[in-house]
C-alpha positions in Angstrom: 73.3 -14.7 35.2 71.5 -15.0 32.1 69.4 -17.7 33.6 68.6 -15.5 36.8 67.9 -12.6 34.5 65.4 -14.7 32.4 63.7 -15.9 35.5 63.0 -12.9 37.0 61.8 -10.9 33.8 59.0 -14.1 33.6 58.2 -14.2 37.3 57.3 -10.2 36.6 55.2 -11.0 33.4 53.2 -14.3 35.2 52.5 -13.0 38.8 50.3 -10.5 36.7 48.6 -13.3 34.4 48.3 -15.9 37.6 46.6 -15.8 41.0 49.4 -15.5 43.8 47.9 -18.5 45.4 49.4 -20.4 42.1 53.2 -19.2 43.3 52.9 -20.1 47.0 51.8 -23.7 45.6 54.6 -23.8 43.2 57.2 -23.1 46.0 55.6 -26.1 47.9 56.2 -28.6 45.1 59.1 -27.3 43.8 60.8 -27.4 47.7 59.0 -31.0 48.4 60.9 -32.4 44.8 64.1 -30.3 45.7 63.8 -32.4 49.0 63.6 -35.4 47.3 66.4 -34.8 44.8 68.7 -33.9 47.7 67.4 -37.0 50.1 68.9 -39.5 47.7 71.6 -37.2 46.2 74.8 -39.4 46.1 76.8 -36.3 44.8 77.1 -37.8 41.0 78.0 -35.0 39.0 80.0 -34.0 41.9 82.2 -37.4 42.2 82.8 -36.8 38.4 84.4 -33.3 38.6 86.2 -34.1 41.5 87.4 -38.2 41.2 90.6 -38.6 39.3 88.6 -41.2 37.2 85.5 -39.1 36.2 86.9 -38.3 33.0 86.7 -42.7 32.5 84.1 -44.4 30.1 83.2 -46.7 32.8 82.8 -44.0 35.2 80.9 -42.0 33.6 78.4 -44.9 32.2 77.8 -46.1 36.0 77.6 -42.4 37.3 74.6 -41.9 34.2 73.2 -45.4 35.2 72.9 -44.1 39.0 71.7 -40.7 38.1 68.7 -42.5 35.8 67.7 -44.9 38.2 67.9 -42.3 41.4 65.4 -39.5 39.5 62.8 -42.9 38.7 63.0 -43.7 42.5 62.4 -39.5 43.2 59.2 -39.6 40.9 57.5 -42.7 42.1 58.4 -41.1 45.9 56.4 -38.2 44.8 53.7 -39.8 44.1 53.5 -42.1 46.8 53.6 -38.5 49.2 51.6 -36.0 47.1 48.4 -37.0 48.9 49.7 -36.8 51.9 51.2 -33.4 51.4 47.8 -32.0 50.1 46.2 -33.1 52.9 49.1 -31.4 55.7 48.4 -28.1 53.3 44.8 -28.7 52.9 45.2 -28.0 49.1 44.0 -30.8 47.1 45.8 -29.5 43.9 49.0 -30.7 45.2 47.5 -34.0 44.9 48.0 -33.8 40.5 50.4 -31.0 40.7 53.6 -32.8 42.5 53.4 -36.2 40.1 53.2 -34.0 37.0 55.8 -31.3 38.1 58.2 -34.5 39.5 58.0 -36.0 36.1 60.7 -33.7 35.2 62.7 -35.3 37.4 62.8 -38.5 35.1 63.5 -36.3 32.0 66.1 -34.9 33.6 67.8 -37.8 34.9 68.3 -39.2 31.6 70.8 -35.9 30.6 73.9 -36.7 29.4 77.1 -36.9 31.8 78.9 -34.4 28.9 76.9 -32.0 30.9 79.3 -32.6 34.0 82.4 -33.5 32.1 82.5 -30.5 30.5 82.0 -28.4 33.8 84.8 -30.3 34.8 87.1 -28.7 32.1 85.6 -25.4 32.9 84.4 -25.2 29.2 81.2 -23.0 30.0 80.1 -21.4 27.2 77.7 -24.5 25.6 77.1 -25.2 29.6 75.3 -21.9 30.0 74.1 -22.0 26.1 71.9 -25.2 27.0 70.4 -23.7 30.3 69.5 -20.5 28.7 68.0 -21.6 25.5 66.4 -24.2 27.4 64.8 -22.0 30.0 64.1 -19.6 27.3 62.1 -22.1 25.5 60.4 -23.3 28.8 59.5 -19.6 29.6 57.7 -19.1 26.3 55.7 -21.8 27.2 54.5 -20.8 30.3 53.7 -17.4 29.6 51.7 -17.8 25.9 50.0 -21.0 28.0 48.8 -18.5 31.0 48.3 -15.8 29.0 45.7 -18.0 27.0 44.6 -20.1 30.1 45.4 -18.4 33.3 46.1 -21.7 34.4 49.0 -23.0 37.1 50.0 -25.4 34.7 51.6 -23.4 32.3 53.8 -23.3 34.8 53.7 -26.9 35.1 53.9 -27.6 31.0 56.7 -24.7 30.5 58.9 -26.6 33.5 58.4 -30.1 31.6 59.5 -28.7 28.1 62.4 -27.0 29.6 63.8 -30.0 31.4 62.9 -32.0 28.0 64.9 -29.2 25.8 67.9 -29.2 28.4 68.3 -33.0 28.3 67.7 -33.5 24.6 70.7 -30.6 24.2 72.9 -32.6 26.2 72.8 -35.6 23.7 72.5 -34.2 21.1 74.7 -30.9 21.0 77.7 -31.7 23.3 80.3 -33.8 21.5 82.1 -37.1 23.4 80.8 -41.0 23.8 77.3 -40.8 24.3 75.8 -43.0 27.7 75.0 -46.1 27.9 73.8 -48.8 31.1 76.4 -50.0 32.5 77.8 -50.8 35.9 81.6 -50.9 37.6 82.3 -51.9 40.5 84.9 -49.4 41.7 83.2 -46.5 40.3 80.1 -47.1 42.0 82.4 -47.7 45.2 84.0 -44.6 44.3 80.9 -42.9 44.3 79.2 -44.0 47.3 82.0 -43.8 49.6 82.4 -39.6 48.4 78.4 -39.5 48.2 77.6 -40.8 51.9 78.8 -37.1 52.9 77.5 -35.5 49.9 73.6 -37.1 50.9 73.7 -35.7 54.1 74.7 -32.5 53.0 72.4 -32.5 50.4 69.5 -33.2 52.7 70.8 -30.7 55.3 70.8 -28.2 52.3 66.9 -28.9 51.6 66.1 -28.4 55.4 68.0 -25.2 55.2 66.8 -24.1 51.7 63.2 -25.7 50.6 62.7 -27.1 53.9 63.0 -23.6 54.8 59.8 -22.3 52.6 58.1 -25.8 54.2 58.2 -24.2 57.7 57.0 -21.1 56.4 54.4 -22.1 54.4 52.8 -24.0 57.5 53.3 -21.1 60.0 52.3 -18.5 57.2 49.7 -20.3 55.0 49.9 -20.2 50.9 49.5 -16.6 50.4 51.7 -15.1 52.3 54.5 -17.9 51.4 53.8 -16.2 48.0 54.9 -13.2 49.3 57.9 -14.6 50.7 59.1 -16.7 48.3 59.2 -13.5 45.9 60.7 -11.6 48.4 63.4 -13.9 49.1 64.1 -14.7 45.5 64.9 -11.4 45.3 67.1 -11.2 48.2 68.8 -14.2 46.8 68.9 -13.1 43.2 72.7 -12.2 42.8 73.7 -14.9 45.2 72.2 -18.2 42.9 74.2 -16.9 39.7 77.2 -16.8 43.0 76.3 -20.1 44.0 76.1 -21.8 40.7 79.7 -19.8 39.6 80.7 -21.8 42.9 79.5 -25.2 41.6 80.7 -24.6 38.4 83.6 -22.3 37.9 85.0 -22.0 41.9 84.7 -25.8 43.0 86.2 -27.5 39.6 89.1 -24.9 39.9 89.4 -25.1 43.3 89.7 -28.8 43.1 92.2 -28.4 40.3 94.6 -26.0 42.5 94.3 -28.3 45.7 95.6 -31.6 43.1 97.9 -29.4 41.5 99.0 -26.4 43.8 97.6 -26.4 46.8 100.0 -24.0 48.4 98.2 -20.9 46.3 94.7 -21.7 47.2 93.8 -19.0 49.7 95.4 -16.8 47.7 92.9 -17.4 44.8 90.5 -18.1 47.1 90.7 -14.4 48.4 90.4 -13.4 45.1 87.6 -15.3 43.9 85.6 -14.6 47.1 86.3 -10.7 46.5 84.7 -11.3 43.3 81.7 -12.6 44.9 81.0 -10.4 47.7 81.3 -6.7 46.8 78.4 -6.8 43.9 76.4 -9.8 46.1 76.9 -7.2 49.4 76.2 -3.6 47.1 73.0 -5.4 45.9 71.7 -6.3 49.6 72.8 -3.3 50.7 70.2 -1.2 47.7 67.6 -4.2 48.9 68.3 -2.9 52.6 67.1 0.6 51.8 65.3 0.8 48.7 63.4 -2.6 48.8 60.0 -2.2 49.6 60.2 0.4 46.7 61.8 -2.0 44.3 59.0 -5.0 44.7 56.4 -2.0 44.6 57.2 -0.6 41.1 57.9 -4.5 39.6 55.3 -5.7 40.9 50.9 -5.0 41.4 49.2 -4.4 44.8 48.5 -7.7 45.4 52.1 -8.3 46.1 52.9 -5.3 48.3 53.6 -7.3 50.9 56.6 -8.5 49.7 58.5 -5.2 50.1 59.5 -5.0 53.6 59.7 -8.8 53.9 62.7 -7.7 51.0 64.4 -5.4 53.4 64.6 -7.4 56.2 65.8 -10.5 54.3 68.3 -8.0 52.8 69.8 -7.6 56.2 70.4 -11.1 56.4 72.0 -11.1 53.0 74.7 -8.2 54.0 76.4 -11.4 56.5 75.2 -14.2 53.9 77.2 -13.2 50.8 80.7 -12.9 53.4 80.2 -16.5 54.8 78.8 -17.9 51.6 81.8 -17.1 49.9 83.6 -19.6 51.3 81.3 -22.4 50.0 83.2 -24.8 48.0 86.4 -25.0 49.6 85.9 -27.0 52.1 84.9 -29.5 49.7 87.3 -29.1 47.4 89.9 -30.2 49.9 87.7 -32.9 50.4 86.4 -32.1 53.8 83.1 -32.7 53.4 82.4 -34.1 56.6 83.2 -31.0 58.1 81.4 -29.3 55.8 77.8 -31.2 56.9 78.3 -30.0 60.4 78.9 -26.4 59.5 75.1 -27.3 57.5 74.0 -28.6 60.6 74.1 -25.6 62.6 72.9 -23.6 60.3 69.8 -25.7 60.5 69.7 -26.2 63.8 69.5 -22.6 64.3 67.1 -21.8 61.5 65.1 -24.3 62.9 64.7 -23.3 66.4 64.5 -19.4 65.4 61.4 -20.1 63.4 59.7 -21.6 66.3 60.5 -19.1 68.7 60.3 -16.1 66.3 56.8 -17.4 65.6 55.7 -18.1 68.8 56.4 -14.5 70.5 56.5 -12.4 67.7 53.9 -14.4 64.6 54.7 -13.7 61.4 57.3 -11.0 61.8 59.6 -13.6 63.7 59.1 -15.8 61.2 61.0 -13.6 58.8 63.2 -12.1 61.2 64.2 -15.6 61.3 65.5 -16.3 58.3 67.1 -12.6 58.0 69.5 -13.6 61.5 70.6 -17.2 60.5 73.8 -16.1 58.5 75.0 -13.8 61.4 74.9 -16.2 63.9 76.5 -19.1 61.1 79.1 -16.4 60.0 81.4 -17.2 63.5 80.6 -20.8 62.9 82.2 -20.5 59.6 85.3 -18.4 60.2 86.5 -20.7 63.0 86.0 -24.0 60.9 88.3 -21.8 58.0 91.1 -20.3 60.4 91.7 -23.5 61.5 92.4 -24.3 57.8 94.5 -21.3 57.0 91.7 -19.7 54.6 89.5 -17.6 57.0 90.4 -14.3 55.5 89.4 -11.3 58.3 91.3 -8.8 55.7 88.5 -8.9 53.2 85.5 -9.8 55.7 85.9 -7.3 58.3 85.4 -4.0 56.5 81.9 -5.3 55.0 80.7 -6.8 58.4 81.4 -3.6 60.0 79.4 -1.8 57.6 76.9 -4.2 57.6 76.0 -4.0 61.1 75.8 0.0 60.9 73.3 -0.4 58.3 71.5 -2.7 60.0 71.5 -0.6 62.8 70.5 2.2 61.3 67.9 0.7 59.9 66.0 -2.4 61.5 63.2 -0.6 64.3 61.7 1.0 60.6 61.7 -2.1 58.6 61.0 -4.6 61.7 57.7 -2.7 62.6 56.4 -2.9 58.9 57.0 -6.3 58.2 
């Protein structure tokens, strides 16, 4: 949360010391390296919370010798596309700024595996130290630089020194064995055969998250991406501090209960997912009404647009936060496979409902888009989960039936001023 709230005070302080060209080509490079991250994601950090081994000296070595060499294979990919990128966007800045923002990947890949292992223990509190004080750090940067400069890269420079602070940190302030090169046989087994799922997922997650931004920064252009990309960082403020309470807290304990006691998992999995949806749907809900007022008094004119854009993304958010509490278990019980398609629906959906949303209703559809994918996925979702024994109608169907009086009541206003 701290994280979140850290991001969002220094996206209010930049967007008024930057051009908002500078955050519609930041979403571009950051969604293009997010894609590469996740097209060669063999779910390392994940195989060593969830493999009986990953607490093992050899596993963990191997797991740090993949996750070096994978982020060196990312950076010199980015370079290799960041010409080609420029010229699909016709910005020629992407050409420089995707090599030097992607060098974080290499820093990053070099942070210590005590980062994982101790998410695996659930020991938080030096977890969330590192990312804050490293962000924190990076912020500074990035602010005093475009405060002196006006420059996009202070946002490039701050991103480098935070990635630089987070993986120095995880040497240096964590204690266990520190890494070293080294390669076993069975690990890295171990690790591919539970990463071939976890790749495809990943890269069905970047076609249904950064991909996303992709689509809509070709059907939208730079500046109004801008626009979006605030708008639906703010729809999904409260659900990225949910989703990384998921990867962190929810899947590790999970995991635990389905080695240890499986029989009382959708009983704390009711509980957790309560925990998650009432502030995650209560925040939408404010978005829903209040929005375009909200993005209006944090923001300057030159972002107005973002406001209804809010709203209607908010009404997507009322069905995301019901069927996005259930992320995690699926894998936890190790049913990733299953998982993928779920992923692959979602995008298959998202996909076609940008193309037709653009092509009868322009940039409205596009939007309107993204706002319906989580209501259509949400049926998807609770049949893959009853067949489980963890779909849960007790705790969803209250907030869905609010949801779709809200949106009811209030989707011909915020439609026709999008």
């Amino acid at each position: 949360m701290s994280s979140q709230v850290l991001r969002l005070g220094g996206n209010l302080i930049l967007t008024r010391l930057l051009f908002p060209e500078a955050f519609g080509l930041m979403a571009i490079v950051q969604s293009v390296i997010a894609g590469m991250a996740m097209l060669s994601d063999l779910g390392i950090e994940t195989s060593i919370i969830h493999n009986k081994r990953g607490h093992e000296t050899a596993f963990v070595n191997t797991a740090w010798t993949m996750q070096v060499i994978q982020s060196v294979i990312i950076w010199i990919m980015l370079c290799i596309v960041a010409p080609l990128i420029a010229s699909y966007y016709s910005q020629p800045m992407l050409a420089s700024l995707m090599p030097a923002v992607g060098f974080g990947s290499v820093i990053g890949g070099f942070a210590s595996t005590k980062l994982a292992l101790i998410n695996r223990s659930l020991l938080m509190k030096k977890l969330v130290l590192i990312e804050v004080g490293s962000n924190a750090l990076g912020l500074f940067v990035m602010i005093l630089w475009a405060w002196i400069d006006h420059s996009i890269w202070a946002l490039v420079g701050g991103g480098l020194l935070s990635a630089f602070a987070k993986t120095a940190a995880s040497h240096l302030l964590l204690e266990g064995d520190h890494n070293k090169f080294a390669w076993d046989r069975d690990s890295a087994k171990a690790m591919f055969g539970f990463g071939q799922w976890v790749l495809v997922s990943s890269i069905l997650t970047f076609i249904a998250g950064e991909g996303n931004k992709l689509l809509v920064g070709a059907f939208l252009g730079v500046k109004l991406l801008a626009f979006f990309t605030l708008a639906s960082t703010m729809s999904l403020v409260f659900w990225q501090i949910a989703q990384q309470v998921n990867s962190r807290v929810l899947f590790p304990a999970y995991s635990e209960v389905v080695r240890e006691r499986p029989e009382r998992l959708r009983a704390v999995a009711a509980r957790s997912r309560l925990f998650l949806i009432i502030p995650g749907w209560l925040i939408a809900f404010f978005f829903v009404l209040w929005g375009d007022h909200f993005m209006w008094l944090l923001y300057d004119q030159r972002y107005a647009e973002s406001g209804n854009m809010l709203r209607l993304l908010a009404m997507g958010s009322l069905m995301g936060v019901v069927g996005g509490s259930y992320n995690g278990l699926l894998w936890a019980k190790g049913m990733v496979r299953i998982s993928t398609v779920v992923l692959a629906v979602q995008i298959s959906v998202q996909v076609l409902g940008m193309i037709l949303g653009h092509h009868f209703l322009g940039e409205q559809g596009v939007v309107l888009s993204v706002a319906v994918v989580s209501w259509i996925l949400y049926p998807v979702q609770a049949y893959i989960h009853g067949r489980i024994g963890l779909w849960d109608p007790r705790v969803d169907m209250p907030f869905i039936a609010i949801s779709i009086l809200v949106v009811a009541m209030n989707f011909t206003g915020v439609f026709r001023h999008v």
